[in-house]
Residue, then its C-alpha position, 0 to 999 in steps of 0.5 A: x189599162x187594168x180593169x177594176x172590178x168591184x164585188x158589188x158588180x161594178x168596174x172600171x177602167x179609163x174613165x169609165x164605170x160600168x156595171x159587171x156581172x160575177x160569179x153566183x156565189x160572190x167573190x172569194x180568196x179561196x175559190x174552189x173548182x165549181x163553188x160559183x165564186x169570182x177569185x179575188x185578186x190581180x189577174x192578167x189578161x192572156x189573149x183574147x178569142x172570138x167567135x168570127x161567124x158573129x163578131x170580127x176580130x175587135x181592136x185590141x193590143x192582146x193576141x187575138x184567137x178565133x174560137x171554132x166549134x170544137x174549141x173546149x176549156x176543160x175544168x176537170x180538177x183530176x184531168x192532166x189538162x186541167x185548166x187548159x185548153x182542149x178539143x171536143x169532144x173529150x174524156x173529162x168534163x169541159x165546157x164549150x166556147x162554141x155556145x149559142x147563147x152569144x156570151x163566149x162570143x168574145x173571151x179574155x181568158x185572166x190568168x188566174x190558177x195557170x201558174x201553176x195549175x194546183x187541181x181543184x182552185x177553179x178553172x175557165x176564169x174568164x172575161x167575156x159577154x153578160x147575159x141580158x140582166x147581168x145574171x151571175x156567172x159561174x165565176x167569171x167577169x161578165x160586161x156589155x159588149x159595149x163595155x167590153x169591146x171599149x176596153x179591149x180597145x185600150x187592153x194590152x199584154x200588161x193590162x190586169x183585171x183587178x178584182x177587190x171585195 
């Protein structure tokens, strides 16, 4: 089940329309590592990680991964872990899952600038939870738990978030 995004922050998917939260600087063909856009395009979903002290595992046809405290995503263009996964603490500059604010409480990491990882394109390009009032994301697709949680119930291996103008 693909996940339509629109750039004016709605999305769909069966027969569903939600609202959605992107990045602070709209969407663009060319993101940049730290420019605040959400990449335009057709991403899979790679796996989904949750936080278990908050949530159990949801229904979903993806791998599903627990998020523990140490759990980092590092997003240091000229670092060999660029983009990947790491555990903190670490040298380069990355960014928590393990937050407070509850919106890394469910993550789908989209395969987005992974295949291959060119530096510098952007990195930690997820699907995850909106903050009250759908504020911007630093580039990522942001839905109500609600909404989230309903279409991972449908997602599976094949399943893409499609993000257009």
């Amino acid at each position: 089940m693909d996940l339509l995004v629109s750039s004016d922050g709605t999305a769909r998917f069966a027969s569903r329309l939600c609202r959605c939260a992107l990045g602070r600087g709209g969407v663009s063909e060319a993101k940049r590592e730290g420019d605040g856009t959400t990449p335009i395009g057709i991403w899979p979903l790679r796996r989904l990680l949750y936080r278990p002290d908050r949530l159990a595992p949801p229904p979903t046809g993806l791998p599903t991964v627990q998020i523990g405290r140490a759990d980092g995503w590092c997003d240091a263009p000229d670092d060999k872990n660029y983009n990947l996964p790491v555990i903190l603490p670490y040298p380069a500059s990355t960014e928590a899952l393990w937050r407070a604010d509850g919106v890394y409480d469910l993550i789908v990491p989209l395969g987005y600038n992974d295949g291959p990882i060119l530096p510098g394109r952007g990195s930690a390009i997820f699907l995850h939870l909106a903050r009250d009032g759908y504020l911007p994301t630093e580039g990522c697709v942001a839905l109500a738990q609600d909404d989230l949680l309903a279409y991972l119930a449908l997602a599976t291996t094949e399943s893409r978030v499609i993000i257009t103008r």
